[in-house]
N, C-alpha and C positions, 0 to 999 in steps of 0.2 A: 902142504903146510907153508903159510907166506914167511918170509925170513923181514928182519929188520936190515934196513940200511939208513945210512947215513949218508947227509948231500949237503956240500957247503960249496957256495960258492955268492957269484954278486948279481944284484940285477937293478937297473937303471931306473932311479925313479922320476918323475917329472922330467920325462924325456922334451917335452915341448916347451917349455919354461928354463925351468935354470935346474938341467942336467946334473942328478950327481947318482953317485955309486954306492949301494948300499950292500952288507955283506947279509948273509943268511945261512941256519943252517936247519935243516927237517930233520928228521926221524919219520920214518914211511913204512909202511909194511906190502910189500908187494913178490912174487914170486919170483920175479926176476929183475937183472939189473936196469934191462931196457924200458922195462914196465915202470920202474919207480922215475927213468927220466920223463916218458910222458907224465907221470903223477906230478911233477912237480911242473913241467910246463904247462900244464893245464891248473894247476892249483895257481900259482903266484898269477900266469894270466886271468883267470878271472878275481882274483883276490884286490890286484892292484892298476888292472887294466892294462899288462904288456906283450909286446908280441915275443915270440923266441929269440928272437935276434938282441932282444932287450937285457937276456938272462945267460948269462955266465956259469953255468959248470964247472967248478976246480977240481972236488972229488966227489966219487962216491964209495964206498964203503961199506963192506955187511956186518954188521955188527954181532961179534962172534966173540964169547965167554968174557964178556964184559957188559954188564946191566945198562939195557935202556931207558932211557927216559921213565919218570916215574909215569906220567901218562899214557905212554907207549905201552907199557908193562900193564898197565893196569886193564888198557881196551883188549890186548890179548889174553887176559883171565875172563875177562869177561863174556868170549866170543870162544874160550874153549881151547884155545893155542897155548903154547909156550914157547918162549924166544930164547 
């Protein structure tokens, strides 16, 4: 059963032009903690075009007896889970 986390942190956009820093934060469902950092380096990388080195990690987070996201919540009814 995947658990939800949470990921906030920053990542670099217009690295080639005029550099700035932009914050972010997911909601992921993954089985483990490792598993949701790849999800999110591979999501924002092909999302905005950057490499790892571009993206900032501050936390992560599982999200435990406090409700996620309403669409978070909602793909896990619908796939048979509960968070």
């Amino acid at each position: 059963m995947p658990n939800v986390y949470r990921v906030k942190g920053k990542m670099l956009i217009s690295h080639d032009h005029f550099p700035r820093e932009q914050n972010f934060n997911l909601e992921l469902t993954a089985s483990s903690e490792k598993e949701v950092l790849e999800k999110v380096y591979s999501l924002l990388g092909s999302r905005h075009k950057l490499k790892r080195y571009h993206i900032k990690i501050e936390e992560v987070e599982e999200v435990k007896g406090e409700p996620a996201s309403k669409y978070v919540s909602e793909i896990l009814e619908l796939k048979g889970w509960s968070a």
